[in-house]
TORKOL-4160 file (C-alpha; in steps of 0.2 Angstrom, whole numbers, padded with zeros to 4 digits, m for minus):
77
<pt num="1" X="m0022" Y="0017" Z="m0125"/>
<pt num="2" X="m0008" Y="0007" Z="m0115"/>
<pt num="3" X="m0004" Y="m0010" Z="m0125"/>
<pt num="4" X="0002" Y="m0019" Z="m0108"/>
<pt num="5" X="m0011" Y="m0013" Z="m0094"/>
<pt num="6" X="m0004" Y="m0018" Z="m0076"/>
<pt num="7" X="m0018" Y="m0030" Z="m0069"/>
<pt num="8" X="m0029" Y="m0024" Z="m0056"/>
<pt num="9" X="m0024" Y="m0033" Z="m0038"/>
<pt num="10" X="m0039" Y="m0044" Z="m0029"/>
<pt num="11" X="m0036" Y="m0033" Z="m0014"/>
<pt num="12" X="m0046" Y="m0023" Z="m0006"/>
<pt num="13" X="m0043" Y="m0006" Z="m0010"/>
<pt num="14" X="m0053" Y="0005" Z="0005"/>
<pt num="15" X="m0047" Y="m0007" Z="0017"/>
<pt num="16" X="m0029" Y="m0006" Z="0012"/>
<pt num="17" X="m0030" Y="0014" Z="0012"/>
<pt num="18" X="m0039" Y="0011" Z="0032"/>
<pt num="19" X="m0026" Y="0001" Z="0038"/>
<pt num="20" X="m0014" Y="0013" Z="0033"/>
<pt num="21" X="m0020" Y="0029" Z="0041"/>
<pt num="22" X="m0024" Y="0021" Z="0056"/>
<pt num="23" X="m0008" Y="0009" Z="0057"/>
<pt num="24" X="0003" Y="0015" Z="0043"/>
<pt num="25" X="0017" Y="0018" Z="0053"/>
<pt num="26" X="0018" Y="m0001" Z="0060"/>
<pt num="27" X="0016" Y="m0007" Z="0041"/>
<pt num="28" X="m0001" Y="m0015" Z="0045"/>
<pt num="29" X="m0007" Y="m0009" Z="0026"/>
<pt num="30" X="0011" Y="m0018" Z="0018"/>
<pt num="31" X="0008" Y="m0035" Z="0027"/>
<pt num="32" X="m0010" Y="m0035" Z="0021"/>
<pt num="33" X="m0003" Y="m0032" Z="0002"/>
<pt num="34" X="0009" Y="m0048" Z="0003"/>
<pt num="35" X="0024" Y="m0034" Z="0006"/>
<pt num="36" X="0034" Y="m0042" Z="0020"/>
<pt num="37" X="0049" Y="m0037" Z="0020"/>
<pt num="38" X="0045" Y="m0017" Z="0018"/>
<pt num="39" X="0031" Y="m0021" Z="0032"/>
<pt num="40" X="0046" Y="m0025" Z="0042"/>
<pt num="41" X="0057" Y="m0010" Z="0039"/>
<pt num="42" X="0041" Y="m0001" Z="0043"/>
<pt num="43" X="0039" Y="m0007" Z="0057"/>
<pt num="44" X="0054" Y="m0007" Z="0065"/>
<pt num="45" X="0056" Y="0011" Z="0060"/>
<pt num="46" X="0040" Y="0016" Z="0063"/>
<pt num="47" X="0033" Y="0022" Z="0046"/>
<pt num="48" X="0051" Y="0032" Z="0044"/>
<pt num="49" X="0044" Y="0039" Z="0058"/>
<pt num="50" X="0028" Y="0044" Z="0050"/>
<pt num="51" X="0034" Y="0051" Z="0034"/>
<pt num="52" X="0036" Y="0036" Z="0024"/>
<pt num="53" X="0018" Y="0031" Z="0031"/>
<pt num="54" X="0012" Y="0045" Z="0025"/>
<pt num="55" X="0018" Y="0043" Z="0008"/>
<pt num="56" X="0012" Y="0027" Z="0005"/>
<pt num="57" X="m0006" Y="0034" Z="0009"/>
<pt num="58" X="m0005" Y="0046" Z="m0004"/>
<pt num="59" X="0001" Y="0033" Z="m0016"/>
<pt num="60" X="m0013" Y="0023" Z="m0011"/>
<pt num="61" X="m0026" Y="0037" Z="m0013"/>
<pt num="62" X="m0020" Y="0039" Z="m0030"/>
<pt num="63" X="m0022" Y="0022" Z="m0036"/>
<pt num="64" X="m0004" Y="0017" Z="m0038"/>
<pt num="65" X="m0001" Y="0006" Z="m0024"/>
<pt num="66" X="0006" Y="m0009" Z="m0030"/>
<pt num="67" X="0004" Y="m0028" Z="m0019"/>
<pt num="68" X="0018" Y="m0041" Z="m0020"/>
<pt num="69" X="0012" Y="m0044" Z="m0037"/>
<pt num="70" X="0015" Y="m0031" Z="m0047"/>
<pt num="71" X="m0003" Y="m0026" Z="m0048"/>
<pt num="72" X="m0011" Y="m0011" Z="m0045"/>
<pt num="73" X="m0023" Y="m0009" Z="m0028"/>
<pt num="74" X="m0038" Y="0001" Z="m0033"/>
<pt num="75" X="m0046" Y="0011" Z="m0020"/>
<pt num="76" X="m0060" Y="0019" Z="m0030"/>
<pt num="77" X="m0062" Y="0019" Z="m0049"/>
């Protein structure tokens, strides 16, 4: 069993993933996790022109997206 579990984030975790397959590539899903600056950089590169986006949907899918916390975003349990 892990001795320092990461907290599980107040956000809402199918939202989050919605926001990011419909408006990934403007960041929409990094500004609604506190993310600013990479929301940003997203934005003004388009999601690294999809790819990044993309990325950061699987990572949410998986349950390891993190907000500007630290803590974990759970999408299902």
């Amino acid at each position: 069993m892990d001795k320092n579990p990461i907290p599980q984030s107040e956000l809402n975790g199918p939202l989050l993933a919605l926001l990011c397959l419909f408006f990934g590539v403007f960041g929409a899903h990094r500004f609604y996790a506190g993310k600013k600056n990479t929301a940003i950089a997203m934005l003004c590169t388009l999601g690294g022109v999809g790819v990044w986006a993309l990325v950061d949907l699987l990572i949410i899918l998986a349950n390891e997206f993190r907000d500007s916390q630290g803590n974990k975003v759970h999408v299902w349990d």
